[in-house]
N, C-alpha and C positions, 0 to 999 in steps of 0.2 A: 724147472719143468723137464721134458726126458728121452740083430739084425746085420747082420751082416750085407749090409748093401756096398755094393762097388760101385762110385762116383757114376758111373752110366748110368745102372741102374735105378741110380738114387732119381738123376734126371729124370727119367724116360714114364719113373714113377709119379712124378711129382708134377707132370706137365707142364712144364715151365718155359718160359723164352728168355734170353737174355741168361740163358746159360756160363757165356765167356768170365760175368763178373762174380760166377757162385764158387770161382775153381780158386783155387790155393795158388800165392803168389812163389809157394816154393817148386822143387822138384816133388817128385811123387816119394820117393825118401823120405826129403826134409821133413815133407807134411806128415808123414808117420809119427815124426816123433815131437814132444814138444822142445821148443827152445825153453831150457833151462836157466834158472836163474838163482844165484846163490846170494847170504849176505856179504856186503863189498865189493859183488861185479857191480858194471857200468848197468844202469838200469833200473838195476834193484831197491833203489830207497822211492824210486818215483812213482815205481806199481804199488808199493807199500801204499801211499796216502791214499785215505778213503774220502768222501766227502765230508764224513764229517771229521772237523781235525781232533775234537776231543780222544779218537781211537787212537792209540798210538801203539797197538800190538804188531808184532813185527811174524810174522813168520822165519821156517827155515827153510823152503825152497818155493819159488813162482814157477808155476810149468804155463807158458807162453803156447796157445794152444789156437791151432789154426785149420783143423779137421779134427774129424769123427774119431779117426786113426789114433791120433795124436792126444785125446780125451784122454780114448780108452787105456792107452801107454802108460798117462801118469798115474791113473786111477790105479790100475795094476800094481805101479811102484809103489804106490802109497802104501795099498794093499795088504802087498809082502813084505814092507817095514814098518808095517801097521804104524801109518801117519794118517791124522786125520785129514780128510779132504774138507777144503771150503771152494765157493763156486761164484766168481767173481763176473759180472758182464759190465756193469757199471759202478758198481761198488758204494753205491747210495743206501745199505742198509743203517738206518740211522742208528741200533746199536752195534753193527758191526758183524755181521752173519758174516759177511763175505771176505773175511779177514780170518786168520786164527793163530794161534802162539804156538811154532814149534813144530806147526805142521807143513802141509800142499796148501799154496792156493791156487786155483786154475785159473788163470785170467784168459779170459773170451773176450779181452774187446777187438780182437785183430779176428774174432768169425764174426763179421759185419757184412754178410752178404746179402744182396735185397733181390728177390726177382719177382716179378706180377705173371701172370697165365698171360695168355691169349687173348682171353676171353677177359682180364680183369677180374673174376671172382676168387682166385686165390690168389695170395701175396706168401712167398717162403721168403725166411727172414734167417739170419742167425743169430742169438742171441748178444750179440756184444754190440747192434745196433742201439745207436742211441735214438728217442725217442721224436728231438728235430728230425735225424735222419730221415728216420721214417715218414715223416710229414712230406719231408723235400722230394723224394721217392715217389710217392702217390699221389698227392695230390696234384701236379702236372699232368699225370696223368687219369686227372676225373675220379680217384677213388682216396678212401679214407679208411684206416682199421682208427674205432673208437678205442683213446687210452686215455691215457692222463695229461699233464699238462706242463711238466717238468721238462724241458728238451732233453736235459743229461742224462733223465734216468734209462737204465738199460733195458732194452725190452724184452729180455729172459728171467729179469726179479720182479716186473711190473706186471707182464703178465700170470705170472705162477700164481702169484698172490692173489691175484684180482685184476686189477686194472679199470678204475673207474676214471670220467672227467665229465668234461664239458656237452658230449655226445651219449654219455651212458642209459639215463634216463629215455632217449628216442632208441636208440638201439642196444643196448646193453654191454655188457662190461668186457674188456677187452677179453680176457679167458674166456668169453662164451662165443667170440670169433673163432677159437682155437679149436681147427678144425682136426688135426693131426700133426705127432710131432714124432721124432729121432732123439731116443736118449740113450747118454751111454750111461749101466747101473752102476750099483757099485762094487757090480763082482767084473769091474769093464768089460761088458756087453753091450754091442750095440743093439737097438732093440726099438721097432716103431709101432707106434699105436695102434697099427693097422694089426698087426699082429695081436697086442695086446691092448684093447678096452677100458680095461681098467686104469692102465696109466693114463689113458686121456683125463679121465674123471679126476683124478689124482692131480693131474696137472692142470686143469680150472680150479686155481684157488687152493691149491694143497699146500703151497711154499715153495719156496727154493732149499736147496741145501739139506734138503732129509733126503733123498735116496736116490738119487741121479742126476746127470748133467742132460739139460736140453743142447742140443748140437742143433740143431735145424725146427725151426715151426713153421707150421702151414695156418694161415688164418683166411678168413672165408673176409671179404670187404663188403664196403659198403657205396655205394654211388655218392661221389663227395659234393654237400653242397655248395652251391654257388659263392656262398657267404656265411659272413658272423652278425647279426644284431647284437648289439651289448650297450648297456649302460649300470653305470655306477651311483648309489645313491649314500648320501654322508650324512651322520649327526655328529655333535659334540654336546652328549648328554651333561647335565650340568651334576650330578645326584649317581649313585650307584644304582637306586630305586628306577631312576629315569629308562639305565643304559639295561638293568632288567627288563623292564615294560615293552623297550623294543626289542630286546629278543624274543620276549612270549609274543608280539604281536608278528615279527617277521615271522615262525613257525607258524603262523593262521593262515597268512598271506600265501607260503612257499607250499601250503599243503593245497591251496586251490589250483595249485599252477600246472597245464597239462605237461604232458611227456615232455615234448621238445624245449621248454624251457628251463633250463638250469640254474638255481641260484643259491649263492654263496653269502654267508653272515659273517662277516670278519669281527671282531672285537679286541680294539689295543688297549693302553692306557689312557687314550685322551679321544677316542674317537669309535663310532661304529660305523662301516662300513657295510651294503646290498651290492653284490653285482648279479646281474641276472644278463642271460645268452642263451640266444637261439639264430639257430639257422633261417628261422624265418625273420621278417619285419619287426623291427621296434614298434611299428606302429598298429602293428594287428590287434585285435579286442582284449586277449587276455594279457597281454605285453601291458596293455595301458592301465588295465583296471588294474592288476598290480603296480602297476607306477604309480597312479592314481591315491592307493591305497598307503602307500610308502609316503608319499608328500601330505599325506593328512595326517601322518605323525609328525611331520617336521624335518624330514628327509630332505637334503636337497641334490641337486645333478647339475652338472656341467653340460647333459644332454645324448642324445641315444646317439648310434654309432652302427653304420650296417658297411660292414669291406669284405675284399674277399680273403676267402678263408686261408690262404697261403700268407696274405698280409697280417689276420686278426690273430692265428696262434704266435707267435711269437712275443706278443705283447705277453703272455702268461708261462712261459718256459723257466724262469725264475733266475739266479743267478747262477750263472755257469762254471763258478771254481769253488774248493773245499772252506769252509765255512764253520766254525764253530757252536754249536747249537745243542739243542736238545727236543725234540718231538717225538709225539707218543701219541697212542689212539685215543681220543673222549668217549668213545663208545659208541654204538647202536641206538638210535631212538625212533620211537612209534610218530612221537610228537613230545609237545615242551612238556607235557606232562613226567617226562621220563627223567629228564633233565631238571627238574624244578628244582629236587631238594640239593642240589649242588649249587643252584644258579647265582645266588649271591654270594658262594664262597669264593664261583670262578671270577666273579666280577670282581669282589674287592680285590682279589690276589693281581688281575689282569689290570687294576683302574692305580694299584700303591705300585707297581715293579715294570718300568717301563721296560722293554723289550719282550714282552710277556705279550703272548696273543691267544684268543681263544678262538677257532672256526669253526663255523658248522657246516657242511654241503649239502644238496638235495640230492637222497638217489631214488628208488622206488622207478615208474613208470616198467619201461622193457626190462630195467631187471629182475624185475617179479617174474618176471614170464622166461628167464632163462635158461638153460637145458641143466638139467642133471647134474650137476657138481661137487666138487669139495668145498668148496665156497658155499658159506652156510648160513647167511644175514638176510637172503631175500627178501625178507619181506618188509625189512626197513626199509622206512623212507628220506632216515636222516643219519651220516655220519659225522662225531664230531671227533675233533684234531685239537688238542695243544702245542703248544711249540713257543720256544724259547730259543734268543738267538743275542749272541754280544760281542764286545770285540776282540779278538785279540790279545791276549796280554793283561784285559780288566780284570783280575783276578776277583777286585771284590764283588765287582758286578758280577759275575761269572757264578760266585757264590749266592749271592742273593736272586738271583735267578733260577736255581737250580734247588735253593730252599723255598720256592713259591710255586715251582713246578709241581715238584714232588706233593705241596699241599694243595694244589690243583688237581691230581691224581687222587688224593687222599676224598676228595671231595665226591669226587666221582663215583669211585668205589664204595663211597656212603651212601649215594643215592640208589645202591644196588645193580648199578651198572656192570652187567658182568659179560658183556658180549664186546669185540674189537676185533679191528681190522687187521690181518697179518703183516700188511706194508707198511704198518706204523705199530711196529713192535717196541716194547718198553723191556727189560729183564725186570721190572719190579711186577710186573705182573704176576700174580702165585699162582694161578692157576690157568696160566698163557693157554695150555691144551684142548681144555672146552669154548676157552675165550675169544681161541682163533675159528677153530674147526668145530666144536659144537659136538654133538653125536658122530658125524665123519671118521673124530680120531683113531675109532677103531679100526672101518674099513681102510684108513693109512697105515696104521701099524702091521696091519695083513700084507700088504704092500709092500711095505719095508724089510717085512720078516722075508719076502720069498724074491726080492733082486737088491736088497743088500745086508746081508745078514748080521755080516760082519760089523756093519754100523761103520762104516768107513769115509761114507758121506756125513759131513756131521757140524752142529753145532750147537751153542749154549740152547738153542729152543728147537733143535731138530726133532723130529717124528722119533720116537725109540719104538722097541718091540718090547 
């Protein structure tokens, strides 16, 4: 996501309180430049790890970056020894955007600054803030920005792309809180939205890593509420026919469900999983008839769950250190119709290859109705996610997982699925361009042509001109 503003300025602009914790732990100096990092300093192999461990690309310099200043410095360098930039905040790109070979990587997890207004309606963030953080942040104090549900992920890659969860559906997706941000391009420019428009749009949902660094976002909140309802509902289908059935029927169920409920279709090898959450009551009308509905397939639960919301997100942040894996987008769907002619291939492949999952999420409600964007799925009201995950070391697991993924992709793309999410990027995607961005990718290339020419911001699925 993405002027020359002097740190006062920057405040005075931005209305902020709680100033002291937005300012740079160095000198005014230091913060100009970034702390450097080469291979074999003290450091340097440990900013390397990505989350996921299968990356094992190494870069030739880490520019350790803790102001606007200090962005714009390495960008510059990179520049002028024409090195590619990559734009690290939490480094959860599952194929590795925010890593690169031989080049810059900018690591922003030390701009992790939080400040809320006055008033509670804007919250200014730095992008190297993790996504707990932010949680710990606001919600003490009565407000909430709708994101995902990851704690770790960064919220400069989670926003850019999108940013969907558990709150998307009532208020819509985190980029569409992104009120105004600070980018530095990639001719190192600082440069804010307010100025320029276009970058806003560009940065709801345009990516990371095509043509500027975000240094500072402003997001508009939300009044956070009280609590979480949630409950979880289990089969153990006995038949692949079986564990189909319930997926076509969960998509009946989750298309009647208003705004503020959100719910989830997990599918492993030996089991199907319903979570469904909301802000309101387990026990309000539409909460039940969908429970209701879920126990006359054979569903069962342990029982609903209403806490408060500082308590309930944590249950879902997921696992907090690098991990082995592989996930990728399943697509955009209307309804199971879209997904049909895949659906038995995903099932056999997810029912024979344990570690193998299929998920679907509900989105739709407020983000139909969200502003203007690069972000370009609207009017879906379902996104699915595969993902695959093993241990360590299992090589041949590692293999046979990775040969049943791929044919879980292959499925998909049979079924004529050609729309996906950008935060669950794949490289086997051919035509990742239209896949992400849709018609958009022109008005990005326009973009890119005129704050980074040079193409210096960059990676395997960046924005080109």
């Amino acid at each position: 996501m993405k002027l020359n503003y002097s740190r006062r300025s920057f405040f005075q602009k931005s209305g902020a309180v709680g100033i002291g914790s937005f300012l740079s732990p160095y000198t005014n100096a230091q913060a100009d430049e970034p702390l450097w990092l080469r291979p074999g300093e003290n450091g340097f192999s440990s900013a390397c790890v990505p989350f996921n461990t299968e990356i094992r690309t190494k870069p030739g310099l880490i520019a350790r970056c803790h102001s606007p200043a200090s962005v714009a410095s390495a960008v510059k360098y990179a520049g002028e020894n024409r090195l590619p930039v990559a734009v690290r905040s939490g480094g959860h790109s599952f194929v590795g955007h925010s890593i690169n070979a031989d080049g810059v990587v900018l690591d922003l997890s030390g701009m992790n600054q939080q400040i809320l207004s006055s008033t509670g309606e804007i919250y200014t963030a730095g992008p190297g803030v993790k996504l707990k953080n932010a949680y710990d942040f606001l919600l003490p104090q009565g407000h909430l920005l709708p994101a995902g549900s990851c704690g770790g992920v960064g919220l400069g890659g989670l926003t850019l792309g999108g940013g969907y969860g558990l709150f998307a559906r009532q208020y819509g997706l985190t980029c569409d809180h992104l009120e105004g941000l600070t980018v530095v391009t990639g001719k190192g420019e600082v440069v804010d939205s307010r100025d320029d428009p276009e970058l806003l749009w560009a940065c709801r949902g345009g990516g990371n890593g095509n043509f500027g660094v975000a240094v500072s976002m402003r997001f508009r909140t939300q009044v956070a509420p009280q609590g979480l309802g949630a409950v979880r509902y289990t089969a153990s289908p006995s038949s692949e026919s079986e564990m189909l059935n319930l997926m076509k029927e969960w998509f009946s169920i989750a298309a009647e469900l208003p705004d503020p409920i959100f719910s989830a279709l997990v599918m492993n090898h030996k089991q199907v999983s319903v979570l469904m959450t909301s802000p309101h009551s387990p026990g309000g009308p539409a909460f039940s008839r969908a429970s209701e509905a879920l126990r006359s397939l054979g569903m069962r639960t342990k029982g609903a769950s209403h806490v408060a919301l500082a308590k309930a997100l944590p249950r879902y942040y997921g696992r907090p250190n690098p991990l082995p894996f592989r996930n990728f987008s399943g697509g955009y769907y209307r309804g199971f119709d879209d997904i049909a002619p895949a659906g038995a291939g995903i099932i056999h492949e997810i029912r024979s290859t344990p570690g193998s999952i299929f998920q679907v999420n509900t989105l739709g409600g407020a983000i139909t109705r969200g502003p203007d964007s690069a972000y370009p799925h609207r009017e879906f009201p379902f996104l699915g996610e595969a993902q695959t995950y093993w241990k360590p070391g299992e090589y041949a697991q590692r293999e046979a997982l990775l040969e049943s993924s791929e044919r879980v992709r292959l499925a998909i793309a049979g079924a004529g699925i050609t729309r996906h999410y950008r935060n669950y990027p794949t490289l086997k995607f051919e035509n990742w361009r239209s896949d992400y961005y849709g018609e958009g990718y022109r008005r990005l290339q326009q973009i890119k042509a005129r704050i980074d020419p040079d193409n210096v911001i960059r990676h395997r699925q960046s924005v080109t001109v």
